[in-house]
N, CA, C and O atoms as a GROMACS GRO file, in nm:
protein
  484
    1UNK      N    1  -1.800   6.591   4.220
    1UNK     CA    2  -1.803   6.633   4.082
    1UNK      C    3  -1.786   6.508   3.995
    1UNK      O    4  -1.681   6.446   4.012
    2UNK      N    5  -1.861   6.466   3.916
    2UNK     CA    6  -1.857   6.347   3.821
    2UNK      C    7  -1.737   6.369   3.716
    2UNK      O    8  -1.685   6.474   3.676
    3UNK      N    9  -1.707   6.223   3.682
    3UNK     CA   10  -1.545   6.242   3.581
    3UNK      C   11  -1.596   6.179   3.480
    3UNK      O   12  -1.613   6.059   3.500
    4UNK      N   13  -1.634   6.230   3.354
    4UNK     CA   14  -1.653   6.160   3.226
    4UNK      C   15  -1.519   6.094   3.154
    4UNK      O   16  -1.408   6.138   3.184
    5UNK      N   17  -1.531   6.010   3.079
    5UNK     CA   18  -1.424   5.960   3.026
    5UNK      C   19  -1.439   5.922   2.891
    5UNK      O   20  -1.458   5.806   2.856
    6UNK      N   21  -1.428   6.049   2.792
    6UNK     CA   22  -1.439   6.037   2.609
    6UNK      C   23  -1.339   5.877   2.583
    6UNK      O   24  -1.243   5.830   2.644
    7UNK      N   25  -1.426   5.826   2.451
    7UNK     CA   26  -1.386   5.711   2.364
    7UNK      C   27  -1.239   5.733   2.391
    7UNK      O   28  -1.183   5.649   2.462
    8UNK      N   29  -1.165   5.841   2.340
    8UNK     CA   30  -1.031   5.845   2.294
    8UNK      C   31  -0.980   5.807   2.439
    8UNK      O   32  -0.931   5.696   2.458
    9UNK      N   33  -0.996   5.910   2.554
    9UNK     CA   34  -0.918   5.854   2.659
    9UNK      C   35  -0.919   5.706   2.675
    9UNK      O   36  -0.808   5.655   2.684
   10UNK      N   37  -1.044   5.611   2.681
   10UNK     CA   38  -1.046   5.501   2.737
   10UNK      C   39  -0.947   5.404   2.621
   10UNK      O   40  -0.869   5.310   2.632
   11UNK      N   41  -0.991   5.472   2.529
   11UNK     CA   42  -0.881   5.394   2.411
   11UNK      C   43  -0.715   5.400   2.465
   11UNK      O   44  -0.654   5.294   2.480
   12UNK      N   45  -0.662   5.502   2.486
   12UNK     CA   46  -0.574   5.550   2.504
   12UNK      C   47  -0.513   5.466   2.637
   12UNK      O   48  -0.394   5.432   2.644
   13UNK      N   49  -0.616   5.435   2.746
   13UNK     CA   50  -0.558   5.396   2.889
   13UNK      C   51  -0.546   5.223   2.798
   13UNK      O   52  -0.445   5.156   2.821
   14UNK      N   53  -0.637   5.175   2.718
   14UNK     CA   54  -0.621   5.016   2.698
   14UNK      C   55  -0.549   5.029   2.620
   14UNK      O   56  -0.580   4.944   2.536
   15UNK      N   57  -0.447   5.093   2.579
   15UNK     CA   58  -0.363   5.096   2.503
   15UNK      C   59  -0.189   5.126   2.555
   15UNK      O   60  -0.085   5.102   2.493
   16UNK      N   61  -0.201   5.164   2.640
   16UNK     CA   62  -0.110   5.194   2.692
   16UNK      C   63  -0.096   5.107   2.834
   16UNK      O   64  -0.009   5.123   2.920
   17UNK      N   65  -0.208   5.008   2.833
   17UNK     CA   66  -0.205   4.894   2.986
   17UNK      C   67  -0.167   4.797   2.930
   17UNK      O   68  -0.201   4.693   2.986
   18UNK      N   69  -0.073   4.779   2.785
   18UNK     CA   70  -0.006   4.701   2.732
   18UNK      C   71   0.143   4.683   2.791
   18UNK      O   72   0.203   4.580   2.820
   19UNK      N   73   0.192   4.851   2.800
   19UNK     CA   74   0.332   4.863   2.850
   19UNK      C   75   0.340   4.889   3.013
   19UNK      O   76   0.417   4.831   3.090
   20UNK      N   77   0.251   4.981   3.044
   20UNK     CA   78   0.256   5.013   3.194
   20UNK      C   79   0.140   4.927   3.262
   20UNK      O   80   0.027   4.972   3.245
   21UNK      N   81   0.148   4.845   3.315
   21UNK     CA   82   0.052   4.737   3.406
   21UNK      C   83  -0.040   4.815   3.487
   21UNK      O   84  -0.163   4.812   3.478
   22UNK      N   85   0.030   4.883   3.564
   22UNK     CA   86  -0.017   4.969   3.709
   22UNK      C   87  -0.119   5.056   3.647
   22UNK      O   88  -0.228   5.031   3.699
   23UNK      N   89  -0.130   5.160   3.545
   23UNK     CA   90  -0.232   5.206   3.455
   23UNK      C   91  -0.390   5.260   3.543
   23UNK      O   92  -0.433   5.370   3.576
   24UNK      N   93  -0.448   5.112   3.557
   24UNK     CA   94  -0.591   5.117   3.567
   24UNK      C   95  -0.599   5.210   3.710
   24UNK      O   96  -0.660   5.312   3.741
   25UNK      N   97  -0.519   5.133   3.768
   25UNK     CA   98  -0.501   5.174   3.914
   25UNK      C   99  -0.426   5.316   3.955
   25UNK      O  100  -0.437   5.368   4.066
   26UNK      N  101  -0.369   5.356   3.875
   26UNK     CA  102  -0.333   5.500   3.870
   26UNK      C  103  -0.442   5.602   3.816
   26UNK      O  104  -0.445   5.716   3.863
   27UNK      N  105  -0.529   5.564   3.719
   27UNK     CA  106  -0.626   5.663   3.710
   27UNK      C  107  -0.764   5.627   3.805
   27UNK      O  108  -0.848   5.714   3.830
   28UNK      N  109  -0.772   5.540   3.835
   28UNK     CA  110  -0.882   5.558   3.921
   28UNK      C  111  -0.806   5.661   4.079
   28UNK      O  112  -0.884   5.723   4.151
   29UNK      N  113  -0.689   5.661   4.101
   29UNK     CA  114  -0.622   5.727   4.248
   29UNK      C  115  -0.702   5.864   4.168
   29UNK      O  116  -0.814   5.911   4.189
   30UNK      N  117  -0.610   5.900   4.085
   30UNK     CA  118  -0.623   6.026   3.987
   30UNK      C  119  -0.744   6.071   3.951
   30UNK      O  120  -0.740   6.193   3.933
   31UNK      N  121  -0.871   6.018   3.930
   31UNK     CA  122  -1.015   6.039   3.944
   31UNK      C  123  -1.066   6.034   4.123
   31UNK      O  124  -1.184   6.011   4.153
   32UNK      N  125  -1.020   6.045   4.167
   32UNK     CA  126  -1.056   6.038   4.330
   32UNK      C  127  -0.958   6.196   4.367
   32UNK      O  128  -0.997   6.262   4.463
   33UNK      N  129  -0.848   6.240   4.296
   33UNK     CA  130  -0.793   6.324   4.332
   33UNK      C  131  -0.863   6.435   4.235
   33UNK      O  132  -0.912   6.529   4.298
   34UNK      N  133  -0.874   6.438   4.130
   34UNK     CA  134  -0.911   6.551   4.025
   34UNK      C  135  -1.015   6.603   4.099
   34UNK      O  136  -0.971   6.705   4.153
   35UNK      N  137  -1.161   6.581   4.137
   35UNK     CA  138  -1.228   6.690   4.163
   35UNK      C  139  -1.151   6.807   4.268
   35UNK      O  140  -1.180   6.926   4.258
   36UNK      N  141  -1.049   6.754   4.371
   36UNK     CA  142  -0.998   6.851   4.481
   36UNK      C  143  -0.930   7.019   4.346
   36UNK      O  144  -0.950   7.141   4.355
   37UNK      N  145  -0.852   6.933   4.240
   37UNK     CA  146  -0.748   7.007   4.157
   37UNK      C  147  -0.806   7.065   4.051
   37UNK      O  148  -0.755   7.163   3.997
   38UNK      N  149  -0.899   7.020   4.018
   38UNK     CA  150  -0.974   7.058   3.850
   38UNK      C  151  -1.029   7.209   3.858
   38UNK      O  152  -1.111   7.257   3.937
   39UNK      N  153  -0.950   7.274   3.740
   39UNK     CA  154  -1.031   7.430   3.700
   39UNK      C  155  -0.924   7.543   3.803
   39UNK      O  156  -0.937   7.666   3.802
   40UNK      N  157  -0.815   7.463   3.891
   40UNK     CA  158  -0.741   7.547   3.973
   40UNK      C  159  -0.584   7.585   3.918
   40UNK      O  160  -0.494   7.509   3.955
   41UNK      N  161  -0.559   7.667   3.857
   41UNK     CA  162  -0.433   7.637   3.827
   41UNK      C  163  -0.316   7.626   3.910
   41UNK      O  164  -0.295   7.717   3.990
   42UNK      N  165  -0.232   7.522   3.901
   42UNK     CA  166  -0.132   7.525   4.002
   42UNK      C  167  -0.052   7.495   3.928
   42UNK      O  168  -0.054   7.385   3.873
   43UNK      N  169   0.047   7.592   3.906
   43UNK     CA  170   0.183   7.552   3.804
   43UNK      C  171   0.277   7.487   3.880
   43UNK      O  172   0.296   7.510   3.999
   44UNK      N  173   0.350   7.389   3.799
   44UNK     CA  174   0.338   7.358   3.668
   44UNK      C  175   0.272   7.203   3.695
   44UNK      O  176   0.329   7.108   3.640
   45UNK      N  177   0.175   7.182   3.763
   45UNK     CA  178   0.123   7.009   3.769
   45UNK      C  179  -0.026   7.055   3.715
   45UNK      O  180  -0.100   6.964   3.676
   46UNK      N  181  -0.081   7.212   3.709
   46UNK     CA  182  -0.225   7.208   3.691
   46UNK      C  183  -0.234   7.361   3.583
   46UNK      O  184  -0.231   7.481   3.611
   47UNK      N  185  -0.246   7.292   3.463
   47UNK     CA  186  -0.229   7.421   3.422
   47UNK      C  187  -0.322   7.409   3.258
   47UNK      O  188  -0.325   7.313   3.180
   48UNK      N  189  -0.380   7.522   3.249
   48UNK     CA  190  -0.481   7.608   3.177
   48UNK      C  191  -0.374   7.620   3.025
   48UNK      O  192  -0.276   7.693   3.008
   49UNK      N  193  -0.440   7.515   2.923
   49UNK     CA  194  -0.362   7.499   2.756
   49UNK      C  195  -0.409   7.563   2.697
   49UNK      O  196  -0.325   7.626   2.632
   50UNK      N  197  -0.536   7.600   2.669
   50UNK     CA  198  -0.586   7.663   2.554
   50UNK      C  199  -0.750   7.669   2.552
   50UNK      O  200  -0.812   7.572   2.596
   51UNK      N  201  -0.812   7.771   2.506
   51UNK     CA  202  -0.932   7.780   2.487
   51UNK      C  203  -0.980   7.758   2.351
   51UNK      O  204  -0.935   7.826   2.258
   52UNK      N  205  -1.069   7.667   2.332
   52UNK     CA  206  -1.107   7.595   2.217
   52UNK      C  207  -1.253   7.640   2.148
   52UNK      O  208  -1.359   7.578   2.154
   53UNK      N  209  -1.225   7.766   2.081
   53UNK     CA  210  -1.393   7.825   1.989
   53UNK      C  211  -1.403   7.771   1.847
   53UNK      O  212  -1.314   7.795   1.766
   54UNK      N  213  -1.509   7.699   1.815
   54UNK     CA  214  -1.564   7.675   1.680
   54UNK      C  215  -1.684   7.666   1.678
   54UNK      O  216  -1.758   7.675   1.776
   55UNK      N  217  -1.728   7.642   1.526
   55UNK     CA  218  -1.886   7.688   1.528
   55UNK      C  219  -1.966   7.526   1.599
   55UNK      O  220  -2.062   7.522   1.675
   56UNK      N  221  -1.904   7.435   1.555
   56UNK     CA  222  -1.976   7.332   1.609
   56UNK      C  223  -1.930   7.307   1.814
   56UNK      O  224  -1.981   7.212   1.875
   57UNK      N  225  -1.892   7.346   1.842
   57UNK     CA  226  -1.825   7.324   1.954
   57UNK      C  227  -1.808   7.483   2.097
   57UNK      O  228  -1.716   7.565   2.098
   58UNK      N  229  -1.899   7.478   2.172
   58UNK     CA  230  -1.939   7.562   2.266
   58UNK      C  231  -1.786   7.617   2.339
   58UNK      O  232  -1.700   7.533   2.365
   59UNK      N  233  -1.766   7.749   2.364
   59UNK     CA  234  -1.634   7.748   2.401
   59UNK      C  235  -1.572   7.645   2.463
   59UNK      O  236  -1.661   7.590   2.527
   60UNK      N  237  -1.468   7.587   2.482
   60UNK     CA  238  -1.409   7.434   2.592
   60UNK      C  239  -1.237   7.551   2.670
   60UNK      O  240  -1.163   7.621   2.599
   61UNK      N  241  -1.230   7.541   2.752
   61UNK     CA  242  -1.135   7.579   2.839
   61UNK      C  243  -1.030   7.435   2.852
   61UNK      O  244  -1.059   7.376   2.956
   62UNK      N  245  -0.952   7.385   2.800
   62UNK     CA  246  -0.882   7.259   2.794
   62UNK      C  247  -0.787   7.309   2.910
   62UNK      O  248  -0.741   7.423   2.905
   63UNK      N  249  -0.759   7.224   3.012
   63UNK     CA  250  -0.649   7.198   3.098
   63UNK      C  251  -0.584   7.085   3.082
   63UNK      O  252  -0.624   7.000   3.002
   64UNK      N  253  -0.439   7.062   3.182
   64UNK     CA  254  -0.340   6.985   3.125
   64UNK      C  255  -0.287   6.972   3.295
   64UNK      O  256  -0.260   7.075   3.356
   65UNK      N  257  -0.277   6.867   3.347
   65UNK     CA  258  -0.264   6.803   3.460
   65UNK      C  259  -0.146   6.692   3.437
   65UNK      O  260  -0.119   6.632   3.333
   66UNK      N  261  -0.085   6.683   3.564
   66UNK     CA  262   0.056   6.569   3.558
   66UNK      C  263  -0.079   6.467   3.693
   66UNK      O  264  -0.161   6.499   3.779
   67UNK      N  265  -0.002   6.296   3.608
   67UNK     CA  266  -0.064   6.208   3.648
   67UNK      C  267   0.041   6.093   3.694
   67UNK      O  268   0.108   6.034   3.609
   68UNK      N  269   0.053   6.058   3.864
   68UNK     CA  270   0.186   5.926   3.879
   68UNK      C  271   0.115   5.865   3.742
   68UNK      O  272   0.010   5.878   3.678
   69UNK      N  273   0.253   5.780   3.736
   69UNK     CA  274   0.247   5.663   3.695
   69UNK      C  275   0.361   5.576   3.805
   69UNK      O  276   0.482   5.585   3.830
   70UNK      N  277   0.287   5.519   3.835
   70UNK     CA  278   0.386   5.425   3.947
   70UNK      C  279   0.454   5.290   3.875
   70UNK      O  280   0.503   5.199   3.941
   71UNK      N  281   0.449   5.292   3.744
   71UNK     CA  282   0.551   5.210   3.676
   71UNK      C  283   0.679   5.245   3.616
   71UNK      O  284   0.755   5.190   3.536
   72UNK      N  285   0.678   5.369   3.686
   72UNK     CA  286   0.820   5.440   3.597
   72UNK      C  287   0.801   5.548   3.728
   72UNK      O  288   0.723   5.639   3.757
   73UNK      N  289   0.926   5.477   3.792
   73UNK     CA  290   1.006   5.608   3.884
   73UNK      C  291   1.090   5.700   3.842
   73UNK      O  292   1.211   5.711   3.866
   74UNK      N  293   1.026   5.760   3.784
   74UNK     CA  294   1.140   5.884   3.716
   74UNK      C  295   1.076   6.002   3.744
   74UNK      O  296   1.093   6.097   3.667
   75UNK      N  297   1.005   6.014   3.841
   75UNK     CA  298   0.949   6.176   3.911
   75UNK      C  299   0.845   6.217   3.808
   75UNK      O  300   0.770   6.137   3.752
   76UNK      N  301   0.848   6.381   3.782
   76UNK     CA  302   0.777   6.443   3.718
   76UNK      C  303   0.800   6.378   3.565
   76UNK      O  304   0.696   6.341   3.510
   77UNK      N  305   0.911   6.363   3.500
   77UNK     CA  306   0.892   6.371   3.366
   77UNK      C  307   0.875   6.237   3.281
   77UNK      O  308   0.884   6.223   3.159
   78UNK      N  309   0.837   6.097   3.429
   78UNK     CA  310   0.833   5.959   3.420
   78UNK      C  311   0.671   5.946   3.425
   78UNK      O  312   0.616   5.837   3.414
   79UNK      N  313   0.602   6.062   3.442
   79UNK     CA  314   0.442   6.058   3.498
   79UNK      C  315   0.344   6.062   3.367
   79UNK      O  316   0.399   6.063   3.257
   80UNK      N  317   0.230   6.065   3.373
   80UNK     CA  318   0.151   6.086   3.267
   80UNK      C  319   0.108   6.249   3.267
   80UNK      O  320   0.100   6.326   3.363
   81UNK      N  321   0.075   6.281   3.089
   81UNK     CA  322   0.000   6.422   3.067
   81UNK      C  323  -0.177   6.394   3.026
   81UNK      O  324  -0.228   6.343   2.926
   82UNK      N  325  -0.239   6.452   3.151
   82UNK     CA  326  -0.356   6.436   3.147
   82UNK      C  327  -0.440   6.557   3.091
   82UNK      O  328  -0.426   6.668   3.142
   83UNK      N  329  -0.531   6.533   2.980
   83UNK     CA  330  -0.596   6.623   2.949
   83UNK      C  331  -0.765   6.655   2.967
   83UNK      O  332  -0.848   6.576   2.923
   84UNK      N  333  -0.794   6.755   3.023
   84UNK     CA  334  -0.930   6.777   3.011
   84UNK      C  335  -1.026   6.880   3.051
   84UNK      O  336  -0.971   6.971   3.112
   85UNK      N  337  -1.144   6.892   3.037
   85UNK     CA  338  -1.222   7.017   3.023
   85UNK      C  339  -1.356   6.998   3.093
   85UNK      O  340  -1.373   6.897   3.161
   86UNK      N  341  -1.454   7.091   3.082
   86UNK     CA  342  -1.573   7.119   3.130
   86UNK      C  343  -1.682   6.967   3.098
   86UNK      O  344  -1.714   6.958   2.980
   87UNK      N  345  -1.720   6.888   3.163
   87UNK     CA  346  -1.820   6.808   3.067
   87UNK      C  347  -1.936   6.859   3.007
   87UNK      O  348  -1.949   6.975   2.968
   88UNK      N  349  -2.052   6.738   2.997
   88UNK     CA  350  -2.116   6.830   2.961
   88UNK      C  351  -2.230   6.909   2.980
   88UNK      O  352  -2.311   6.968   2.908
   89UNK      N  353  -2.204   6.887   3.150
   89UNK     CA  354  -2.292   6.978   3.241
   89UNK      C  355  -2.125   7.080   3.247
   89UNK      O  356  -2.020   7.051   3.190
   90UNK      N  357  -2.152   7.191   3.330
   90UNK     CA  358  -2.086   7.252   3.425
   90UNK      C  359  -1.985   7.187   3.567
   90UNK      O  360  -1.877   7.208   3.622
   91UNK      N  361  -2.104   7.097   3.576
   91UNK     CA  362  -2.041   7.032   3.701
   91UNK      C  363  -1.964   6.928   3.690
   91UNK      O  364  -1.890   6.886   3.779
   92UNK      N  365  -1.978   6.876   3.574
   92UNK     CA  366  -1.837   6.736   3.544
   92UNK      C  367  -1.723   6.802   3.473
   92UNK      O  368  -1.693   6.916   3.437
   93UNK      N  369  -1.664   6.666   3.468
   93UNK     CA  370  -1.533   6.673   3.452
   93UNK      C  371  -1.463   6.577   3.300
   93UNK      O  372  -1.455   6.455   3.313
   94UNK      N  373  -1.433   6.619   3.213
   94UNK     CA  374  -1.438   6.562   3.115
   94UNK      C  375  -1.282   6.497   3.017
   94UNK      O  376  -1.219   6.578   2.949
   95UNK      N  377  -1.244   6.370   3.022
   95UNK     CA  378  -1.144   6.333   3.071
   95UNK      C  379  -1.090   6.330   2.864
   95UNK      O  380  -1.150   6.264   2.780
   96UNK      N  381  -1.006   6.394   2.845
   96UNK     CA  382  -1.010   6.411   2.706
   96UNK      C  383  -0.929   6.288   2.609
   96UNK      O  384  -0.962   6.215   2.516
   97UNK      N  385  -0.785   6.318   2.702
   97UNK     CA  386  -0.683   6.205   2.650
   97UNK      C  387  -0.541   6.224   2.792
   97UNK      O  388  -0.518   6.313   2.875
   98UNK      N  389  -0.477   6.098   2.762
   98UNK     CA  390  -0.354   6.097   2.846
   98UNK      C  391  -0.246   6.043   2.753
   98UNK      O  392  -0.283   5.971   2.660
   99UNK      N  393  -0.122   6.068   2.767
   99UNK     CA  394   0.016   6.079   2.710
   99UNK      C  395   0.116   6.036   2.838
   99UNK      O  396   0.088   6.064   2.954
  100UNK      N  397   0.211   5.979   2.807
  100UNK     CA  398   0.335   5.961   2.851
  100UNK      C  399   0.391   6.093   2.850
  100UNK      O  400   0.394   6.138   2.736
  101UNK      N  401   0.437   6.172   2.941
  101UNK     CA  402   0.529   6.273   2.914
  101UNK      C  403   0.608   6.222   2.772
  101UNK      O  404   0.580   6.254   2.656
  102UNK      N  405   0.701   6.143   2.816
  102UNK     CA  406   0.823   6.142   2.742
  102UNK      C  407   0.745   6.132   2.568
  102UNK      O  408   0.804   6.138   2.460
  103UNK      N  409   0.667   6.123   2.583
  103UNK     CA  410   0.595   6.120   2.390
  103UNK      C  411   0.537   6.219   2.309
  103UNK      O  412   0.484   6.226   2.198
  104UNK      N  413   0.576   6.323   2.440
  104UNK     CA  414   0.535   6.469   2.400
  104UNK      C  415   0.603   6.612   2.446
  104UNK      O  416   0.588   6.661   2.558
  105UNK      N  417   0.649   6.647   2.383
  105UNK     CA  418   0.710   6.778   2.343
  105UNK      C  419   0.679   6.908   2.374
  105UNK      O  420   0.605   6.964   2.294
  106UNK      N  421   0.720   6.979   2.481
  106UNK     CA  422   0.647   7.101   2.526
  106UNK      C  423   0.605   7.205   2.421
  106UNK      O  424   0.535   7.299   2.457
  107UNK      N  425   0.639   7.195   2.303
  107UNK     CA  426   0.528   7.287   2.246
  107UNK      C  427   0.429   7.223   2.158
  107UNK      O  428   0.363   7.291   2.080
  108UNK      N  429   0.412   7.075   2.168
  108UNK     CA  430   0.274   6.948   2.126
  108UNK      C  431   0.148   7.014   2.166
  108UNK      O  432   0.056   7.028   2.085
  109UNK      N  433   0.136   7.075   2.353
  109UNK     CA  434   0.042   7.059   2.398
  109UNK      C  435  -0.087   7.114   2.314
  109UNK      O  436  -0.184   7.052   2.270
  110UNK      N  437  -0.052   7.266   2.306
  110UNK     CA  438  -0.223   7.352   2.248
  110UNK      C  439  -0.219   7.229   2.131
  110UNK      O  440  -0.311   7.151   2.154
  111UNK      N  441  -0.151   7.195   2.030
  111UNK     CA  442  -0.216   7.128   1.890
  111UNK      C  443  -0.279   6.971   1.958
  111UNK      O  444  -0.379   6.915   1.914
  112UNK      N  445  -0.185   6.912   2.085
  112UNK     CA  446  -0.281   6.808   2.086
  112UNK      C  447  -0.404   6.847   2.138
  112UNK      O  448  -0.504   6.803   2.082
  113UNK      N  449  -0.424   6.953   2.276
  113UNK     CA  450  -0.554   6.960   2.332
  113UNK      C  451  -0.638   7.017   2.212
  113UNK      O  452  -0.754   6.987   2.239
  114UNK      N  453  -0.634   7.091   2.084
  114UNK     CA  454  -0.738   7.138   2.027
  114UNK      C  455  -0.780   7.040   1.945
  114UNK      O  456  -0.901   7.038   1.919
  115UNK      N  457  -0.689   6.933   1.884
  115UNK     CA  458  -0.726   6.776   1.827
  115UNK      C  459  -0.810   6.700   1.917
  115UNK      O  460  -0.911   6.655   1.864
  116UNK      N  461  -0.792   6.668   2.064
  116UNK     CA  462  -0.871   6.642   2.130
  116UNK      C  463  -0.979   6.649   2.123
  116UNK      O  464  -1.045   6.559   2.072
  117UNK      N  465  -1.045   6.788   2.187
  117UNK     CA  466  -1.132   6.855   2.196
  117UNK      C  467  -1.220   6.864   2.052
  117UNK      O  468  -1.334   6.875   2.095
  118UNK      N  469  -1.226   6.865   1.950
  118UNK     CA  470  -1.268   6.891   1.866
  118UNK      C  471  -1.264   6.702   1.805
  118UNK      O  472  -1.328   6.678   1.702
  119UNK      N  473  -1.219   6.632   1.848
  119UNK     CA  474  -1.250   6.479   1.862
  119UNK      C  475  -1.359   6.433   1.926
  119UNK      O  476  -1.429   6.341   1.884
  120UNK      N  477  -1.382   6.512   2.058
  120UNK     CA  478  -1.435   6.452   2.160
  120UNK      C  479  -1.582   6.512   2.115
  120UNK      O  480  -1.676   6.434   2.096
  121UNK      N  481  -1.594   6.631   2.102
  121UNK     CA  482  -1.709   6.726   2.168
  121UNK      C  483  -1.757   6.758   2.020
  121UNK      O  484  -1.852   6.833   2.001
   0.00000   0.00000   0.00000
């Protein structure tokens, strides 16, 4: 399954390979693992945020995935929040944005994935 990667994400990873080094090398593991996980929900590391309808923008099903970060041993809540959806075939995979846990707030998610999404698409 092919992994697209929107402006914002790639912005987002060179932006954040300022503080965490390891970075590049954690999402490429994480693009070698996503096609096995993508579209499956497995709580709470794989899980289904919000469905995204507008007139310019074809329904989007946004998911929300936990990502190591192997520069911060602090388990689950030391890892990255990965976001993303349908590309723009069926068959890809469309990589929206990623977050530090710790920079986001369990009830952030639906407002960031629908900012996303409506960024991206």
């Amino acid at each position: 399954m092919p992994i697209e990667e929107s402006e914002i994400f790639i912005k987002q990873v060179l932006k954040l390979n300022k503080k965490y080094r390891n970075i590049e090398v954690d999402v490429e593991s994480f693009k070698n693992e996503l096609p096995k996980l993508a579209f499956k929900p497995i709580s709470p590391r794989n899980i289904p945020i919000i469905t995204v309808k507008s007139l310019n923008i074809i329904c989007k099903n946004v998911w929300r995935i936990r990502m190591i970060n192997s520069d911060n041993n602090k388990g689950n809540s030391g890892g990255y929040r990965v976001f993303y959806c349908e590309g723009k075939s069926q068959e890809s995979i469309l990589l929206l944005g990623i977050y530090p846990k710790q920079e986001i707030k369990d009830n952030e998610y639906r407002s960031i994935a629908k900012e996303l999404v409506e960024a991206c698409c």
